[in-house]
C-alpha positions as CSV (number, residue, x, y, z in Angstrom):
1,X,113.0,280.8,-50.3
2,X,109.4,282.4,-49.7
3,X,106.5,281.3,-48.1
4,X,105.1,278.9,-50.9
5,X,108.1,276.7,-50.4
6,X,107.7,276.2,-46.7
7,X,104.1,275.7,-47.5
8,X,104.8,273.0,-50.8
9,X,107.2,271.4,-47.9
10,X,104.8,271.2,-45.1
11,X,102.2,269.8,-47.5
12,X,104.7,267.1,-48.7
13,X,105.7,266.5,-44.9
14,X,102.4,266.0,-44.0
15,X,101.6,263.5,-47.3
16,X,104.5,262.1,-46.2
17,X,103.3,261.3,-42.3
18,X,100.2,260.4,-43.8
19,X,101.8,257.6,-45.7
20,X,104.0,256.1,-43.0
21,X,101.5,256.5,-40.6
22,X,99.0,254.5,-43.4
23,X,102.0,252.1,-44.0
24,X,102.8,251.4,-40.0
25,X,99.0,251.2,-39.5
26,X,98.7,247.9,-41.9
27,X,101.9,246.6,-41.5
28,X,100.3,246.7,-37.8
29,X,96.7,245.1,-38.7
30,X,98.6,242.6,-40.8
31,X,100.7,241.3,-37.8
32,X,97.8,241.8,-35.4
33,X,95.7,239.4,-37.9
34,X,99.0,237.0,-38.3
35,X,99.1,237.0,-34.6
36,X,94.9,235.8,-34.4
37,X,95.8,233.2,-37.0
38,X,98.4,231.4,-35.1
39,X,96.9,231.8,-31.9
40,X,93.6,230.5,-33.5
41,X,96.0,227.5,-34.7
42,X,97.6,227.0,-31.6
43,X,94.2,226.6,-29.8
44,X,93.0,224.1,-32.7
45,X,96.0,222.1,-32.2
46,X,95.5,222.4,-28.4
47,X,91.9,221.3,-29.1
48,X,93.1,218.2,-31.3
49,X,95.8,217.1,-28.2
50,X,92.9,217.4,-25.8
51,X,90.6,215.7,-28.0
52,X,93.6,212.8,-28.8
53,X,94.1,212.5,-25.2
54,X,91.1,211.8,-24.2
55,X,90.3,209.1,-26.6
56,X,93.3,207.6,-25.9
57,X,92.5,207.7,-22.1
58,X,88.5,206.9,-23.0
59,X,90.5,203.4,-24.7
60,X,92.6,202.6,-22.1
61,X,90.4,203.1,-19.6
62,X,87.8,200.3,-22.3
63,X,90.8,197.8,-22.1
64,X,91.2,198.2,-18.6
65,X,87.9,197.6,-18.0
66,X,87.9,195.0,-20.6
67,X,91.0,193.6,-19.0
68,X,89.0,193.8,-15.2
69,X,86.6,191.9,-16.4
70,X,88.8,189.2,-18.1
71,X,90.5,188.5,-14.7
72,X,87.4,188.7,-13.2
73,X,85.8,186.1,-14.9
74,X,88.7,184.0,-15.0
75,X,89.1,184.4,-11.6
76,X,85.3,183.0,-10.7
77,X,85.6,180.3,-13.4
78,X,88.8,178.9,-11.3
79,X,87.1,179.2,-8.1
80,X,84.2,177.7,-9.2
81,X,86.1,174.3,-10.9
82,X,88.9,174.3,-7.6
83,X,85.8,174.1,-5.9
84,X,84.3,171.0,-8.0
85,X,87.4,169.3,-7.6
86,X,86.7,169.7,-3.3
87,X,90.2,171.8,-3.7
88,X,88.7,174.6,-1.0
89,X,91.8,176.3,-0.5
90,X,92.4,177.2,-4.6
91,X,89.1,178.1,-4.9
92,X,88.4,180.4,-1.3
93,X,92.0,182.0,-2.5
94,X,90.0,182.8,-6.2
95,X,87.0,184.6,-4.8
96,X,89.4,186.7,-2.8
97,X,91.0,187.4,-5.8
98,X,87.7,188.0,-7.4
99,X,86.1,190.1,-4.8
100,X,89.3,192.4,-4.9
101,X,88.9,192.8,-8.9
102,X,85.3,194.0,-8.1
103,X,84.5,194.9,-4.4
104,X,81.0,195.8,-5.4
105,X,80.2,191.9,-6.1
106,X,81.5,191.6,-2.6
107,X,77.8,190.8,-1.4
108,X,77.7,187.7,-3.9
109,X,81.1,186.6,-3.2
110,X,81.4,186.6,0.5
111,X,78.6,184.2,1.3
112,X,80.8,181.9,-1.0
113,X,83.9,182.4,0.8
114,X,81.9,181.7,3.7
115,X,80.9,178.6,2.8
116,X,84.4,177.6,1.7
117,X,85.5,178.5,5.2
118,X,83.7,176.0,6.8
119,X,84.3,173.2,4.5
120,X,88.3,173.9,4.7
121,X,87.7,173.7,8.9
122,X,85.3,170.6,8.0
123,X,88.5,169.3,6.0
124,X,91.2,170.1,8.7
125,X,89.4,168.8,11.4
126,X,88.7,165.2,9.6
127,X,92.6,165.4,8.7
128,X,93.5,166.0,12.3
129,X,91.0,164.1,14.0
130,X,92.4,161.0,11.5
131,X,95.6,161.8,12.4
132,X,95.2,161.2,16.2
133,X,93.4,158.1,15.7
134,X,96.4,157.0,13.7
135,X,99.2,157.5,16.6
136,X,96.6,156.5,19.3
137,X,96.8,153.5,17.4
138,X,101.0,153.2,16.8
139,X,100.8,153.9,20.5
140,X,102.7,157.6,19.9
141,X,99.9,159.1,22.7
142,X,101.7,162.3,23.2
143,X,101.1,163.1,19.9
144,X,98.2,162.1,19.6
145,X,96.7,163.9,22.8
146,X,98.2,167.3,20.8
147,X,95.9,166.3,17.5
148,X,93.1,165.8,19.3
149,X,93.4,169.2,21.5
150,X,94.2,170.9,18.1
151,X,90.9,169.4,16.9
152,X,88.6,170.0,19.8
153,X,90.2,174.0,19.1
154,X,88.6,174.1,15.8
155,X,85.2,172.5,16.8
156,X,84.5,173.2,20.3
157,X,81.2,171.6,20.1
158,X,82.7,168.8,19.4
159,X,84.6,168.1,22.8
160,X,81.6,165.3,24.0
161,X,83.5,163.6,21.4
162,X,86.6,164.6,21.7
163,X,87.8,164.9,25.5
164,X,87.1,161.1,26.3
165,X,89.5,160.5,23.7
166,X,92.3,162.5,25.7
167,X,91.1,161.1,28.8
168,X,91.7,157.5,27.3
169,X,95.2,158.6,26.4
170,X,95.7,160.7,29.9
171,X,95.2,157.2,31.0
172,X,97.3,155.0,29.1
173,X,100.2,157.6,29.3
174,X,100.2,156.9,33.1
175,X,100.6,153.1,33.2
176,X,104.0,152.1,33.3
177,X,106.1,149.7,30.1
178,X,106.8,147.0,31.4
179,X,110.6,145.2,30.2
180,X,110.6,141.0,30.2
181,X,114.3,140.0,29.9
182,X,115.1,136.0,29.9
183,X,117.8,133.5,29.2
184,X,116.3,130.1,28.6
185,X,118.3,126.5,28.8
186,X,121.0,126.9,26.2
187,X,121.9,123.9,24.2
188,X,126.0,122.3,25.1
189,X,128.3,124.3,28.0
190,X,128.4,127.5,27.4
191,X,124.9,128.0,30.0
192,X,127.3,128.6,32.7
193,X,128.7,131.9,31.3
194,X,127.3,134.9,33.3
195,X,127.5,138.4,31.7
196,X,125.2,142.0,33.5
197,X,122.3,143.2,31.6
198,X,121.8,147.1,31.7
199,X,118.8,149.3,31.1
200,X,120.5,152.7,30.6
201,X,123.5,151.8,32.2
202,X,121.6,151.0,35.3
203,X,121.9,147.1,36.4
204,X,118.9,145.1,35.7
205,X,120.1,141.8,36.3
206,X,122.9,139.0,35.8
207,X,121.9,136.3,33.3
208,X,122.3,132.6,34.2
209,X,121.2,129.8,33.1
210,X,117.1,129.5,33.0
211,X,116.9,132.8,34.2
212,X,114.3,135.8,34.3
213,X,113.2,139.0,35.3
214,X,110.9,142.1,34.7
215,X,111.1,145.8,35.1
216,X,108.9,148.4,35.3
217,X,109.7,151.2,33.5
218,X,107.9,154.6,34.4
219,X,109.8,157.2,31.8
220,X,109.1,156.8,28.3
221,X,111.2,157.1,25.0
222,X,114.5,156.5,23.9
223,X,116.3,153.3,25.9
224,X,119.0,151.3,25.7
225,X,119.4,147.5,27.1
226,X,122.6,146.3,27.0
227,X,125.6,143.4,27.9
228,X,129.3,143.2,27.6
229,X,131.4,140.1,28.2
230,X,135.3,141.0,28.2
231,X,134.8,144.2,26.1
232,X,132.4,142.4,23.6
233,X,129.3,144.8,24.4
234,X,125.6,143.8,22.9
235,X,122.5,146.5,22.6
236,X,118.9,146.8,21.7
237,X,117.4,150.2,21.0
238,X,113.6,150.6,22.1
239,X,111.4,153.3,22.0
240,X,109.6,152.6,24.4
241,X,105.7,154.3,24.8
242,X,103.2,153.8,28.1
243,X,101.0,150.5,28.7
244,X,103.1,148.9,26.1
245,X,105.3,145.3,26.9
246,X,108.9,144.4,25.7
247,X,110.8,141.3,25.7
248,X,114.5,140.5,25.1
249,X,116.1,137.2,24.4
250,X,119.4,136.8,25.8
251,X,121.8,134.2,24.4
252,X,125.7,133.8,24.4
253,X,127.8,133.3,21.1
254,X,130.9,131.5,21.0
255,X,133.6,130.5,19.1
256,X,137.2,129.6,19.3
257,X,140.4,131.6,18.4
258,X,143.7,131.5,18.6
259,X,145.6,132.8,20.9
260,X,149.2,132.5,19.5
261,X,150.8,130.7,22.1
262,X,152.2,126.8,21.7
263,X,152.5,124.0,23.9
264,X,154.1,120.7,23.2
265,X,152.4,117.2,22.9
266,X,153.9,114.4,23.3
267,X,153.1,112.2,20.5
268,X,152.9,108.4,20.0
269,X,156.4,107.4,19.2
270,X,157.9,109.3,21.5
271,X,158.2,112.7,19.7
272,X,156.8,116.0,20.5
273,X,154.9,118.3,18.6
274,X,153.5,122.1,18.9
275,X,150.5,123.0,19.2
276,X,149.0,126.2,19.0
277,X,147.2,126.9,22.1
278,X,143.2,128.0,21.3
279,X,140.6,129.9,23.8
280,X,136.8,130.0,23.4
281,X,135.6,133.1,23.1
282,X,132.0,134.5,24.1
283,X,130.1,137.3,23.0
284,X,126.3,138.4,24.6
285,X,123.5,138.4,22.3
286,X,120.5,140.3,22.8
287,X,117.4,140.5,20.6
288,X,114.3,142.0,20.9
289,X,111.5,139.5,20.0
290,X,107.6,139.7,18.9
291,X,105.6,139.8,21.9
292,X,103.6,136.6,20.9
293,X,107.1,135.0,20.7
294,X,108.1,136.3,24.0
295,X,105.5,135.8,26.1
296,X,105.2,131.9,25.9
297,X,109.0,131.7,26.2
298,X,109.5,134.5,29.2
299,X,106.4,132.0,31.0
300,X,108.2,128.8,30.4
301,X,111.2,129.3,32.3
302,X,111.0,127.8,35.6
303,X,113.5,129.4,37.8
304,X,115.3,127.7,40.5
């Protein structure tokens, strides 16, 4: 082959690299360009997210607030008709409730709270302070003493007030109960009967006829006064407080019973018959009685 073919070849080579190189070079730009268009798209899409997300933040942070202020109002409404009603507690409880929905109304709240505070220690203290008056009066001192301490702790500057109240029960606590127990003039024969009367199993006395006593009792509460005859055991139950007087009744059941033994009786013509033999049997009594029905009775018996 001579030179013009090597040169027609080298031409057409070079044509040839031209064309590739032409071909390569757009098949390049196009992908280039594909790859700006879906990164353009990408960021678009990225764009609407950010944009979606942040209305749907901007909306529920509108309904929370929406929401706040709901609770919030709800919250002061209820305080403010728990406090109509003079239910303190309810309505000190709602402005917490309120002040925590919105800590920067604290200023407007907390005077309110205030307030409430004192009247629910106003309230307590009347409570307590009726309270003591109500077991001074059933005589129950020792609680009473502990209401009116627990008063005088929630309004010091009450104690002119308050400590001659616990002064009056310091003294009534310290006198001693007294305990009347009497046997008047039973009716028929059974006065002669004797049975021991007990206070706590300690011996207070023997009952007779027309007979009396009274002991001074120096410990307070639960006590038991009692009497047996042959087994047959009576008891009263008192609770007995300081400064305060007690009477028992004593008295003696009786009645007959059998005993299921015979004799024989010798009858009219001659005859005898059985009889079953019979015993009278007698029980103690004791009852505690009204002082206003004790008193007079205790006074009339005249012992020998």
């Amino acid at each position: 082959m001579g030179k013009s073919y090597y040169k027609t070849m080298k031409r057409v080579l070079i044509i040839l690299s031209a064309i590739i190189f032409s071909v390569s070079l757009c098949i390049a730009q196009s992908n280039i360009q594909e790859e700006l268009e879906r990164k353009k798209q990408q960021e678009k899409a990225q764009r609407e997210a950010a944009d979606r997300q942040r209305q749907a933040t901007e909306r529920q942070r509108q309904e929370a607030e929406r929401q706040k202020e709901t609770n919030y109002n709800h919250a002061i409404e209820s305080a403010e008709k728990n406090f109509s009603h003079k239910k303190y507690a309810q309505a000190k409880q709602d402005y917490q409730t309120a002040v925590g929905i919105k800590p920067e109304n604290a200023a407007t709240i907390n005077p309110k709270i205030e307030e409430l505070d004192n009247l629910i220690l106003e309230e307590r203290y009347q409570q307590t302070i009726a309270s003591a008056e109500s077991n001074f009066n059933r005589k129950q001192y020792a609680q009473a003493k502990q209401d009116y301490r627990t008063a005088l702790g929630m309004k010091p500057e009450n104690a002119s007030l308050i400590n001659p109240k616990i002064d009056e029960i310091d003294k009534k606590m310290s006198e001693p109960a007294l305990l009347y127990i009497y046997r008047p003039r039973p009716r028929g024969s059974i006065g002669s009967t004797r049975y021991e009367v007990l206070l706590d199993n300690v011996l207070v006395g023997n009952t007779t006829n027309n007979w009396k006593t009274i002991v001074t009792m120096d410990t307070f509460g639960r006590k038991t006064v009692s009497a047996t005859i042959k087994g047959r055991r009576a008891e009263v139950k008192l609770d007995v407080v300081p400064g305060e007087s007690y009477y028992i009744l004593c008295e003696i059941k009786s009645r007959t019973v059998k005993t299921g033994k015979y004799r024989d009786v010798k009858q009219k013509d001659g005859t005898t018959k059985k009889v079953e033999i019979t015993e009278t049997e007698y029980t103690p009594v004791l009852k505690l009685v009204a002082k206003n029905v004790g008193e007079p009775a205790f006074e009339a018996i005249k012992v020998k």
